[in-house]
Jmol script that loads the backbone (N, CA, C; Angstrom):
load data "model"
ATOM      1  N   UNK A   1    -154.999 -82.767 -71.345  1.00  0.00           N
ATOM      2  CA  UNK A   1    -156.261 -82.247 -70.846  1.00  0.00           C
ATOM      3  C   UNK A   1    -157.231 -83.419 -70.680  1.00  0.00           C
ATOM      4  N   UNK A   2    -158.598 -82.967 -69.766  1.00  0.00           N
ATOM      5  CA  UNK A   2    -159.143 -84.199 -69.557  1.00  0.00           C
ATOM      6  C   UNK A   2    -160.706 -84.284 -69.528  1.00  0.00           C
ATOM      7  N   UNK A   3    -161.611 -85.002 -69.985  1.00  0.00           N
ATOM      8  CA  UNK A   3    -162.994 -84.219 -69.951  1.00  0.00           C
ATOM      9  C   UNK A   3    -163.751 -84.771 -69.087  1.00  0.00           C
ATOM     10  N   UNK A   4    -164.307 -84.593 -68.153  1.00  0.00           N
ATOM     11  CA  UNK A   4    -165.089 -84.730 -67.186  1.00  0.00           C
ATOM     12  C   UNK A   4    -165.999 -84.993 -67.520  1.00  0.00           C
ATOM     13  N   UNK A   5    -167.328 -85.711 -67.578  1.00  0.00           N
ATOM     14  CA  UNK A   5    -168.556 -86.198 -68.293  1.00  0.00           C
ATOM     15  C   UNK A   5    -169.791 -86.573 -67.520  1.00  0.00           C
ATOM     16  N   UNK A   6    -170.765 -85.926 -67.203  1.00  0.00           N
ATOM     17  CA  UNK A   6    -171.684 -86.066 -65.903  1.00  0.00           C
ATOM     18  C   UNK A   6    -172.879 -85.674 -66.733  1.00  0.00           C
ATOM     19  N   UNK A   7    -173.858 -87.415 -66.881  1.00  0.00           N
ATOM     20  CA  UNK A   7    -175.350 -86.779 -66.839  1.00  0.00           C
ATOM     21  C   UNK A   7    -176.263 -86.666 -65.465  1.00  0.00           C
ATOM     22  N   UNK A   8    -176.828 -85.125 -65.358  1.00  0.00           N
ATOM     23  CA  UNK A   8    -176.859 -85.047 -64.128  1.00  0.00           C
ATOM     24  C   UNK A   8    -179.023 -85.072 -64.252  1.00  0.00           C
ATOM     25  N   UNK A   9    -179.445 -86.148 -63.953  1.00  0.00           N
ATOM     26  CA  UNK A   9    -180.843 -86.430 -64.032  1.00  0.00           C
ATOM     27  C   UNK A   9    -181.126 -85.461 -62.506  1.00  0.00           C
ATOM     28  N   UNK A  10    -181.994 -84.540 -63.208  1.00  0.00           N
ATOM     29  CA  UNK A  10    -182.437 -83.390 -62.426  1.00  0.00           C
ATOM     30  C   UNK A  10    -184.257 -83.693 -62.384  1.00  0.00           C
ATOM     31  N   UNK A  11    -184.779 -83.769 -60.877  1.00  0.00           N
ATOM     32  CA  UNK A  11    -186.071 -83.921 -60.895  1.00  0.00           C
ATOM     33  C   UNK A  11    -186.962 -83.251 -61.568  1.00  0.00           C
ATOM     34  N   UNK A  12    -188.043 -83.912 -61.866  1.00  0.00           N
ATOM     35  CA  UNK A  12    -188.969 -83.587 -63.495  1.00  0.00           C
ATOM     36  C   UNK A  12    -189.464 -82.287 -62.509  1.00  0.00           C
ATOM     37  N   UNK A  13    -189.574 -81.066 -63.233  1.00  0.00           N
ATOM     38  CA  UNK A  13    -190.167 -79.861 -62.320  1.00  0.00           C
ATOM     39  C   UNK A  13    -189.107 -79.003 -61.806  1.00  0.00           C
ATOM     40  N   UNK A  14    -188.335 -78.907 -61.570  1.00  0.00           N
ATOM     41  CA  UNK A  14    -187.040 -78.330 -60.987  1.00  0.00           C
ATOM     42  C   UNK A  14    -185.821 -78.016 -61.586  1.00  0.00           C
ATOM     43  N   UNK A  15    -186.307 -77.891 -63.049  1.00  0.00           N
ATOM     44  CA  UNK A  15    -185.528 -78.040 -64.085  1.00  0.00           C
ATOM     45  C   UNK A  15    -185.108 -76.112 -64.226  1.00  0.00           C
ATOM     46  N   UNK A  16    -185.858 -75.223 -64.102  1.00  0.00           N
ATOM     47  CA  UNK A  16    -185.720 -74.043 -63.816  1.00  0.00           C
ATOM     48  C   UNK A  16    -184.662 -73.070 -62.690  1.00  0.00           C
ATOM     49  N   UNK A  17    -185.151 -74.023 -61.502  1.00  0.00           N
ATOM     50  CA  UNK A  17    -184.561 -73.893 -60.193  1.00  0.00           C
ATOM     51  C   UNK A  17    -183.079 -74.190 -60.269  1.00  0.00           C
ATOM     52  N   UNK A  18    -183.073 -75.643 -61.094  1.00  0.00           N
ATOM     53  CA  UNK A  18    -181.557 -76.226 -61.364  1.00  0.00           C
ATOM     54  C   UNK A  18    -181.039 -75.052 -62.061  1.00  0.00           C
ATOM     55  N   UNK A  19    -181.207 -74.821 -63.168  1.00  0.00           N
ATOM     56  CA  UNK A  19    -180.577 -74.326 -64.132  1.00  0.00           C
ATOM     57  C   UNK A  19    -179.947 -72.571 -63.140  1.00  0.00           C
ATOM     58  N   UNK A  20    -180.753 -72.023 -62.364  1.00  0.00           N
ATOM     59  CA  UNK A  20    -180.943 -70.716 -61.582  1.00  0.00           C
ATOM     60  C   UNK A  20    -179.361 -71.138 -60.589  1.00  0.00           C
ATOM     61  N   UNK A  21    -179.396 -72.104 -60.180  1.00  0.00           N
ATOM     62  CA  UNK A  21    -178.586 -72.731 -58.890  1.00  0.00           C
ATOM     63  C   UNK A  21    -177.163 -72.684 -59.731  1.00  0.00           C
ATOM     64  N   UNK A  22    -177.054 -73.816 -61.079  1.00  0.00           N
ATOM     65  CA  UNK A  22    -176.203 -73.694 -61.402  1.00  0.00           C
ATOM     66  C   UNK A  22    -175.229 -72.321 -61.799  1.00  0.00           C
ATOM     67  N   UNK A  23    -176.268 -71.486 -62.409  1.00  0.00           N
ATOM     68  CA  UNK A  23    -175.512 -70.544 -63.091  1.00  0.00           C
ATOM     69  C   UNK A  23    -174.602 -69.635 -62.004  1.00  0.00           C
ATOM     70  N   UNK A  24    -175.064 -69.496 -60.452  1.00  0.00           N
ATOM     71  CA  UNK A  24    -174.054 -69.455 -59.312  1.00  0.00           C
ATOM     72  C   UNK A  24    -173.375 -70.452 -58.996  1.00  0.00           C
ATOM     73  N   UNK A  25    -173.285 -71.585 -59.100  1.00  0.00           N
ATOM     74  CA  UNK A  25    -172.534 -72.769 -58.868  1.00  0.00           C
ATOM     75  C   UNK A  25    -171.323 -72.179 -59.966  1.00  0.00           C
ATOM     76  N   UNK A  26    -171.787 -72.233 -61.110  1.00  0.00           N
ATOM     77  CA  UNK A  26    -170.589 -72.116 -62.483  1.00  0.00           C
ATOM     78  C   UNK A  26    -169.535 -70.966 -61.777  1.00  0.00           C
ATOM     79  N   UNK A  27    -169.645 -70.378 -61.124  1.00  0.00           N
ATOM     80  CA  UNK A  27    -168.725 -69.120 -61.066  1.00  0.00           C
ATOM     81  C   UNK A  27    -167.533 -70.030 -59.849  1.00  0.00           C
ATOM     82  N   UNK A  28    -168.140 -70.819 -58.987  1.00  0.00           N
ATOM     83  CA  UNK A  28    -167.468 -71.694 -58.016  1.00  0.00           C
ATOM     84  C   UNK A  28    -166.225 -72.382 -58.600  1.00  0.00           C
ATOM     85  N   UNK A  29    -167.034 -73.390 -59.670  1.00  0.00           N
ATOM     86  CA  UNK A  29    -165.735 -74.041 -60.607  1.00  0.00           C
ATOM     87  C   UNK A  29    -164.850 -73.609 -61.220  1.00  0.00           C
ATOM     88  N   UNK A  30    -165.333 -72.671 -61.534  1.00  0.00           N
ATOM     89  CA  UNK A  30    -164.581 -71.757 -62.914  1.00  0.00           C
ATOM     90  C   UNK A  30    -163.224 -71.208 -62.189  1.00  0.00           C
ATOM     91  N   UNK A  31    -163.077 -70.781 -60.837  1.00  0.00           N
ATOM     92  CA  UNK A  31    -162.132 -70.182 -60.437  1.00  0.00           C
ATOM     93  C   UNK A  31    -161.640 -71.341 -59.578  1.00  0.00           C
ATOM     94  N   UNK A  32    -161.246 -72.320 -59.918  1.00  0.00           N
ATOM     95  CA  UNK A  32    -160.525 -73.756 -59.725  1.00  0.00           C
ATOM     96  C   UNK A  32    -159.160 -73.608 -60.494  1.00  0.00           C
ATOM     97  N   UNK A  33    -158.282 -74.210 -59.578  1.00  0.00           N
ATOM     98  CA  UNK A  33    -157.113 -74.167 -60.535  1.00  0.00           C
ATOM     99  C   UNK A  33    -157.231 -75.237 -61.290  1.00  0.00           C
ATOM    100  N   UNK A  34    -156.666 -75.324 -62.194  1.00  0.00           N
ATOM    101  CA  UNK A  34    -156.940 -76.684 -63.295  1.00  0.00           C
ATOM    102  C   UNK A  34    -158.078 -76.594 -64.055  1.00  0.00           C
ATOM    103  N   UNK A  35    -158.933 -75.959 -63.869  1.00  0.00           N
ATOM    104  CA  UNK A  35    -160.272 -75.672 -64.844  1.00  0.00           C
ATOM    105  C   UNK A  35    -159.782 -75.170 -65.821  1.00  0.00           C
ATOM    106  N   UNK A  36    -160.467 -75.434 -67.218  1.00  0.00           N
ATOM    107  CA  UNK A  36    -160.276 -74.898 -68.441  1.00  0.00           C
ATOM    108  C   UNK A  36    -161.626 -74.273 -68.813  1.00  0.00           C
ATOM    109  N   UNK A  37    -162.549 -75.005 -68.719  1.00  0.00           N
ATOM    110  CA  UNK A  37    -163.764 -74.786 -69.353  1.00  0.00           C
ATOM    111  C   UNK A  37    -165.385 -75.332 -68.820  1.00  0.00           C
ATOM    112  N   UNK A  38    -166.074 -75.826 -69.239  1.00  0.00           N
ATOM    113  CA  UNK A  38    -167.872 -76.118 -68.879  1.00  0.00           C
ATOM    114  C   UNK A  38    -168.237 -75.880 -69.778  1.00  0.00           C
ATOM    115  N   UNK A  39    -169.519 -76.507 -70.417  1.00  0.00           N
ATOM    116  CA  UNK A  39    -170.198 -76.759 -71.102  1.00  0.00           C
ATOM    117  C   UNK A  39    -171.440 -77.240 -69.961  1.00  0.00           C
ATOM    118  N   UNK A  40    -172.763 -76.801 -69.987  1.00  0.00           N
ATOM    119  CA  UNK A  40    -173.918 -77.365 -69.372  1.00  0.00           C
ATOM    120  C   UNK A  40    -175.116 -77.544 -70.523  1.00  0.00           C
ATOM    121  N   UNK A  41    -175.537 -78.910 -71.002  1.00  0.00           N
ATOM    122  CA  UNK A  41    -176.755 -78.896 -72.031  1.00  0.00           C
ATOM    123  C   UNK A  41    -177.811 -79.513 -71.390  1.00  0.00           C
ATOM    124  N   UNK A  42    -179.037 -79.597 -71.870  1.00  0.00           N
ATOM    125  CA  UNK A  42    -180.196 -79.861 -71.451  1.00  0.00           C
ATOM    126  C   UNK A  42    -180.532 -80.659 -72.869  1.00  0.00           C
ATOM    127  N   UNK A  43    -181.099 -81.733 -72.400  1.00  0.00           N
ATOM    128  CA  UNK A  43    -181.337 -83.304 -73.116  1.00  0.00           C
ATOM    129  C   UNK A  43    -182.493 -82.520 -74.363  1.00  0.00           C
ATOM    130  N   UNK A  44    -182.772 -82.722 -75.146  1.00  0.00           N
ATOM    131  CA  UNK A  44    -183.412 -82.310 -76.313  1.00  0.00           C
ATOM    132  C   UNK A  44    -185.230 -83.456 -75.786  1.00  0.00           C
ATOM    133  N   UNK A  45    -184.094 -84.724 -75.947  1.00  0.00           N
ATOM    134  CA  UNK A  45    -185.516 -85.826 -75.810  1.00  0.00           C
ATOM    135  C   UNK A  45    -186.040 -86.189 -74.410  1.00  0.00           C
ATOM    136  N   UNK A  46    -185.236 -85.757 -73.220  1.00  0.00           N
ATOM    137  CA  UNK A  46    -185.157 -85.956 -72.045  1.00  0.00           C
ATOM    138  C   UNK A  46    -184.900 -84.495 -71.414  1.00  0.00           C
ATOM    139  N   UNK A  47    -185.864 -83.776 -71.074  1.00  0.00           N
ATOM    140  CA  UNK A  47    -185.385 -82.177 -70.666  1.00  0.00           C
ATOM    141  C   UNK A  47    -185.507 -82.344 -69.103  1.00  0.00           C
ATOM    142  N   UNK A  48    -185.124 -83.364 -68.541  1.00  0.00           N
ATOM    143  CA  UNK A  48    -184.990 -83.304 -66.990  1.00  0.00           C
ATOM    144  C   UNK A  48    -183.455 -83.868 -67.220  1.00  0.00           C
ATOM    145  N   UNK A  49    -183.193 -84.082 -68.238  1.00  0.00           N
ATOM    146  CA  UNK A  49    -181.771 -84.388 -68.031  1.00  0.00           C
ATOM    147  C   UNK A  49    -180.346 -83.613 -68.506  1.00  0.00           C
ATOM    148  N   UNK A  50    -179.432 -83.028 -67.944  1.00  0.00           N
ATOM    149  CA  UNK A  50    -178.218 -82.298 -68.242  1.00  0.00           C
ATOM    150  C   UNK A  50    -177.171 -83.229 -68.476  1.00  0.00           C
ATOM    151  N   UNK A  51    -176.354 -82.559 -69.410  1.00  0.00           N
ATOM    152  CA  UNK A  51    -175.128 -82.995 -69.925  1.00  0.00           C
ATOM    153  C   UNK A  51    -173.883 -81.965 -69.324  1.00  0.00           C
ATOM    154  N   UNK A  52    -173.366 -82.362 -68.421  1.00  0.00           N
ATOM    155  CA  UNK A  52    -172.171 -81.584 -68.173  1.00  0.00           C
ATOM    156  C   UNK A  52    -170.973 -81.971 -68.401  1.00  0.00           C
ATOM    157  N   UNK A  53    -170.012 -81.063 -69.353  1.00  0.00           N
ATOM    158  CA  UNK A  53    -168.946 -81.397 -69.675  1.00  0.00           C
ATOM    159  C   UNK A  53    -167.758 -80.214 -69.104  1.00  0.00           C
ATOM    160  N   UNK A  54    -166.777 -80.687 -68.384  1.00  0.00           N
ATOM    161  CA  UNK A  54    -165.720 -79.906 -68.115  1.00  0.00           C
ATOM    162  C   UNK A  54    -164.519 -80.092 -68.383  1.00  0.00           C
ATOM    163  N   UNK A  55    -163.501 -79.464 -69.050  1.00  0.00           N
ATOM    164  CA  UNK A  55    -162.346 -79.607 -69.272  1.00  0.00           C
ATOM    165  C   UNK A  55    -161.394 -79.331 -68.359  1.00  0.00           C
ATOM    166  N   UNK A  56    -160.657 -80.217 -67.402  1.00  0.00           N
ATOM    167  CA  UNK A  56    -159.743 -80.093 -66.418  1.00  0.00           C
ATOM    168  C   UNK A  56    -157.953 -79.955 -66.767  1.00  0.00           C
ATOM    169  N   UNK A  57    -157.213 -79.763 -66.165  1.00  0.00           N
ATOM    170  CA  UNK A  57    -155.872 -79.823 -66.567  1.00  0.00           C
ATOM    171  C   UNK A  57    -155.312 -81.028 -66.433  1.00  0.00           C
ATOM    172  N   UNK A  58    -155.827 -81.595 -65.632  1.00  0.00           N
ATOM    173  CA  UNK A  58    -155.955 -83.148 -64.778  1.00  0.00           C
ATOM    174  C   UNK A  58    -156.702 -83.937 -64.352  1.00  0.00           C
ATOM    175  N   UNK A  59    -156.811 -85.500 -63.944  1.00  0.00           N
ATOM    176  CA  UNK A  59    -157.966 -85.459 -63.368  1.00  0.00           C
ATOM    177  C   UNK A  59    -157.691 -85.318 -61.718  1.00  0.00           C
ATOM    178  N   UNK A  60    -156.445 -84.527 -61.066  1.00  0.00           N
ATOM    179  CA  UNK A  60    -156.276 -84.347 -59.869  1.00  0.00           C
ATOM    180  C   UNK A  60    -156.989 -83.018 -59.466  1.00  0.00           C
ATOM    181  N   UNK A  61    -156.631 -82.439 -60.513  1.00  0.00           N
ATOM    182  CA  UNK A  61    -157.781 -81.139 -60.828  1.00  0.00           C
ATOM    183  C   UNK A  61    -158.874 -81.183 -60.410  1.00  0.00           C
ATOM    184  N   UNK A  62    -159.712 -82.195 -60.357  1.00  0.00           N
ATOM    185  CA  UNK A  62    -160.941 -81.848 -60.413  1.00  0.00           C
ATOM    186  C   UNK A  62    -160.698 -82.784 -59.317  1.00  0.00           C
ATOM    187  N   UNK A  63    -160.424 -84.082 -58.966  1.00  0.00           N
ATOM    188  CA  UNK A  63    -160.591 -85.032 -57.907  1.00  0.00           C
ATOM    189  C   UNK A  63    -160.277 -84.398 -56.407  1.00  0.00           C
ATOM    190  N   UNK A  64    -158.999 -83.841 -56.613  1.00  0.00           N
ATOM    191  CA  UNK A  64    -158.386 -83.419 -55.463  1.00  0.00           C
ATOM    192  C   UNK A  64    -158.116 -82.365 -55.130  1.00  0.00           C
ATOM    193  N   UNK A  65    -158.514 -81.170 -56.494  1.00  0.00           N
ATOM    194  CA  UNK A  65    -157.881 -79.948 -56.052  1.00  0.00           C
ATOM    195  C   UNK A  65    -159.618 -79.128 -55.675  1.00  0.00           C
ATOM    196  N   UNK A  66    -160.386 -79.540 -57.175  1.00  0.00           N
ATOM    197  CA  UNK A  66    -162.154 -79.230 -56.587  1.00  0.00           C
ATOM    198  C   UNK A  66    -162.376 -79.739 -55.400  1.00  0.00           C
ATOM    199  N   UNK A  67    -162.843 -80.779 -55.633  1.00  0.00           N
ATOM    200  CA  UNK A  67    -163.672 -81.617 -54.420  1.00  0.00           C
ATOM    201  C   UNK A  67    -163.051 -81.543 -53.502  1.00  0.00           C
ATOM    202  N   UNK A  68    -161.785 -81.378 -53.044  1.00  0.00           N
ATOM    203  CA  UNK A  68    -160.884 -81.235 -51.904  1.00  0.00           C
ATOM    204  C   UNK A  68    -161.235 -79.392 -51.236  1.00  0.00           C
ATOM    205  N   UNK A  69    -161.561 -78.862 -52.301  1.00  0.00           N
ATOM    206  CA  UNK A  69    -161.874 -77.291 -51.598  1.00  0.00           C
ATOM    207  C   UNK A  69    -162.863 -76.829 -51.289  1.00  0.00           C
ATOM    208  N   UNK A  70    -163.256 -75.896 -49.961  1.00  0.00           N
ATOM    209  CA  UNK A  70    -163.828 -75.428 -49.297  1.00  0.00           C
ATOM    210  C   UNK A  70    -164.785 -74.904 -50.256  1.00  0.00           C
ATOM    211  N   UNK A  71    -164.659 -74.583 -51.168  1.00  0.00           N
ATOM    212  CA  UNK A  71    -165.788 -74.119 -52.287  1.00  0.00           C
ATOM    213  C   UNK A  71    -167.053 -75.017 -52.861  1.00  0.00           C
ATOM    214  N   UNK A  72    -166.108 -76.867 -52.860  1.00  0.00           N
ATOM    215  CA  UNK A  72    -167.119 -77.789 -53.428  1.00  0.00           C
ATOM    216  C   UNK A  72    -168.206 -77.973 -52.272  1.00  0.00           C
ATOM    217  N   UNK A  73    -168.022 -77.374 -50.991  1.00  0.00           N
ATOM    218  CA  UNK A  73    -169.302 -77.936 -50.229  1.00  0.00           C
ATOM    219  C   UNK A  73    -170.232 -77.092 -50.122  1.00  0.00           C
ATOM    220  N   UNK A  74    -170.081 -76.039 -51.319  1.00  0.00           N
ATOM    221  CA  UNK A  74    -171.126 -74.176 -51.737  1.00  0.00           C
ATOM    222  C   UNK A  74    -171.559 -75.278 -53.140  1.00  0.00           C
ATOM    223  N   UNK A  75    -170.765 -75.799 -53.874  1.00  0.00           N
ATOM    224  CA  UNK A  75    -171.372 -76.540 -54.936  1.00  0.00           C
ATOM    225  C   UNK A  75    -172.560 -77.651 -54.694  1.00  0.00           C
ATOM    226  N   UNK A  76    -172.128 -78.521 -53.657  1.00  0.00           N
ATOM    227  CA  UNK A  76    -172.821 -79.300 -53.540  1.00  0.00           C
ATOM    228  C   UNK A  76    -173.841 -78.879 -52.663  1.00  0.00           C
ATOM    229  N   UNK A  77    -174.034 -77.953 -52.019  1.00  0.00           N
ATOM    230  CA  UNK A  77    -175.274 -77.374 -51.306  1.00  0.00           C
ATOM    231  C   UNK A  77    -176.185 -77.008 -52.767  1.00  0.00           C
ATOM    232  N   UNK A  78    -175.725 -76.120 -53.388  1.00  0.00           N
ATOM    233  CA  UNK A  78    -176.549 -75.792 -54.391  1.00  0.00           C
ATOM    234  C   UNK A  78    -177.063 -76.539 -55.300  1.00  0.00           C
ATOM    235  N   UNK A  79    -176.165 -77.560 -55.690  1.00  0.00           N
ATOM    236  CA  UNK A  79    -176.867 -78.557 -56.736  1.00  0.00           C
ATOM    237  C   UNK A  79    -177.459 -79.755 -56.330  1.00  0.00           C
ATOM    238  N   UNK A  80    -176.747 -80.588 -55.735  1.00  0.00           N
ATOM    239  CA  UNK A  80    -176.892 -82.133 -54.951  1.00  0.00           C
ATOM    240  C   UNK A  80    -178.327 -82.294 -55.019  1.00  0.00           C
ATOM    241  N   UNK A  81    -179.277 -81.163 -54.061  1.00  0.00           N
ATOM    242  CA  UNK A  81    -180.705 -81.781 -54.105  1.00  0.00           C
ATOM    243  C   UNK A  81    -181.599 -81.970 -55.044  1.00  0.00           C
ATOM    244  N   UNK A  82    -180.901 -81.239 -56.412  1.00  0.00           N
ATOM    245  CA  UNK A  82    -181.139 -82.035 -57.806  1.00  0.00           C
ATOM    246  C   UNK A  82    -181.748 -83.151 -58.468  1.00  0.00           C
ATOM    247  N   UNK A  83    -180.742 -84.079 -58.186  1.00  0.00           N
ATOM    248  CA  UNK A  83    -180.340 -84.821 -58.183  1.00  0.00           C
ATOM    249  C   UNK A  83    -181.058 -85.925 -57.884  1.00  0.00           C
ATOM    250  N   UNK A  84    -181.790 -86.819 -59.130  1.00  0.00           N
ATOM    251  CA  UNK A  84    -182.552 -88.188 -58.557  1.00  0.00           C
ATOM    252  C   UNK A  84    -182.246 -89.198 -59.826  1.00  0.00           C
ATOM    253  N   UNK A  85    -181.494 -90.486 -59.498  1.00  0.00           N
ATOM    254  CA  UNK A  85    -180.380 -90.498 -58.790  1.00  0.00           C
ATOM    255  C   UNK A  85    -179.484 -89.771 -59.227  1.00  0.00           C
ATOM    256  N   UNK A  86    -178.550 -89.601 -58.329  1.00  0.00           N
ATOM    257  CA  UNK A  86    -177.423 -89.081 -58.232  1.00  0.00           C
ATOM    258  C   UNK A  86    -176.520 -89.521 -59.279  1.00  0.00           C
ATOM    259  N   UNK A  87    -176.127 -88.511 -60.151  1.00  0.00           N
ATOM    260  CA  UNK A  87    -174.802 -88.864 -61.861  1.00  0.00           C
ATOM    261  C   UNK A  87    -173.461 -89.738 -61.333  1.00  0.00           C
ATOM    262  N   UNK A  88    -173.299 -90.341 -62.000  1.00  0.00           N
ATOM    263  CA  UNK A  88    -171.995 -90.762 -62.170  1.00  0.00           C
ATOM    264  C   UNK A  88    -171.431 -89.870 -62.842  1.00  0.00           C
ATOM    265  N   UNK A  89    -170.139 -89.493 -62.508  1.00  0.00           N
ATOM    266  CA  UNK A  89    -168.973 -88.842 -63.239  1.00  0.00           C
ATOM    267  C   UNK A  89    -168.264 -89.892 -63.946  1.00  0.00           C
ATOM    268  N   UNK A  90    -167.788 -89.277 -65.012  1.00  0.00           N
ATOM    269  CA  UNK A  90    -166.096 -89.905 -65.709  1.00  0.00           C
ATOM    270  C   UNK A  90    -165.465 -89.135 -66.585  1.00  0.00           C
ATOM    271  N   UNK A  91    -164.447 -89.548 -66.046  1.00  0.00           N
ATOM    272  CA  UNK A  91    -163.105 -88.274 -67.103  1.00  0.00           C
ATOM    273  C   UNK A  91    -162.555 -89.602 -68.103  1.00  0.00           C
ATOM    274  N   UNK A  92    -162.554 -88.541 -69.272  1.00  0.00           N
ATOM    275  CA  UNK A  92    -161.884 -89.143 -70.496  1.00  0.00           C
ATOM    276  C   UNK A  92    -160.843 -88.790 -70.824  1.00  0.00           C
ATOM    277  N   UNK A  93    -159.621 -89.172 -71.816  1.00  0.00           N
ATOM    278  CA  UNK A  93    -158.803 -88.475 -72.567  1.00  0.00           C
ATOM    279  C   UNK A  93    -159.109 -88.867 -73.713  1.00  0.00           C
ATOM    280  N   UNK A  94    -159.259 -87.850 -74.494  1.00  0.00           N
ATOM    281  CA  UNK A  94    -158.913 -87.926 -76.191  1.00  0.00           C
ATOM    282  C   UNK A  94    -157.866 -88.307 -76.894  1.00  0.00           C
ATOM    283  N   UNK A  95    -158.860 -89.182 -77.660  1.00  0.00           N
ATOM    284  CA  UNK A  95    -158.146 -89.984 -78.802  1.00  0.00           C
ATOM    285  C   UNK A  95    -157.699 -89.760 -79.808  1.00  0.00           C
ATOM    286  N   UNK A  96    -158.992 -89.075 -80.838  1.00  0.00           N
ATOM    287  CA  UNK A  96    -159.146 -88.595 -81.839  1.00  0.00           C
ATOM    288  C   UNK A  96    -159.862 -87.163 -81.823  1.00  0.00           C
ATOM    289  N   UNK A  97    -159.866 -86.057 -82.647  1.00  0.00           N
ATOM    290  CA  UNK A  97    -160.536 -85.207 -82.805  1.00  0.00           C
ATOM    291  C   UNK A  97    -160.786 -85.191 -84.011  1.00  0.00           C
ATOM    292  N   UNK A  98    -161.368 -84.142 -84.388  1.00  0.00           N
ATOM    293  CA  UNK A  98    -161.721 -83.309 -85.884  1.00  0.00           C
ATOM    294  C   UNK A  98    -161.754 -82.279 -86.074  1.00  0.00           C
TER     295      UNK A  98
END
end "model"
wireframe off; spacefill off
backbone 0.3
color backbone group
């Protein structure tokens, strides 16, 4: 499995709107093949900023089988204008747990 890791700096003010956008966005991903899971947090010390974490089956999963489908360009309509600057993604694999 693989975790996907995106802080997504959402413009100061639009933090409402985001959160409204996503929660229809979430239903987009979720029915991805290779999706496991999501997690979306909001920064404690930084509340224009989100923590998104997704658990993929792969990272083809998310590279090629999301972003490759007709669905990610309903995602990125909805969220993208978010976005100042724009997150870097990165997928991890686990090392260790607890």
């Amino acid at each position: 499995m693989i975790l996907e890791h995106a802080l997504l700096p959402v413009v100061p003010g639009l933090e409402r709107e985001f959160e409204a956008a996503f929660d229809e966005a979430r239903h987009l991903i979720a029915g991805m093949p290779g999706f496991v899971d999501l997690t979306l947090s909001r920064g404690v010390e930084s509340p224009s900023t989100y923590l998104l974490l997704v658990h993929w089956e792969s990272v083809e999963a998310h590279e090629i089988g999301f972003r490759g489908a007709p669905e990610y360009a309903r995602w990125r309509e909805l969220l993208h204008r978010f976005y100042d600057p724009f997150p870097v993604v990165e997928h991890f694999a686990t090392v260790h747990s607890a």
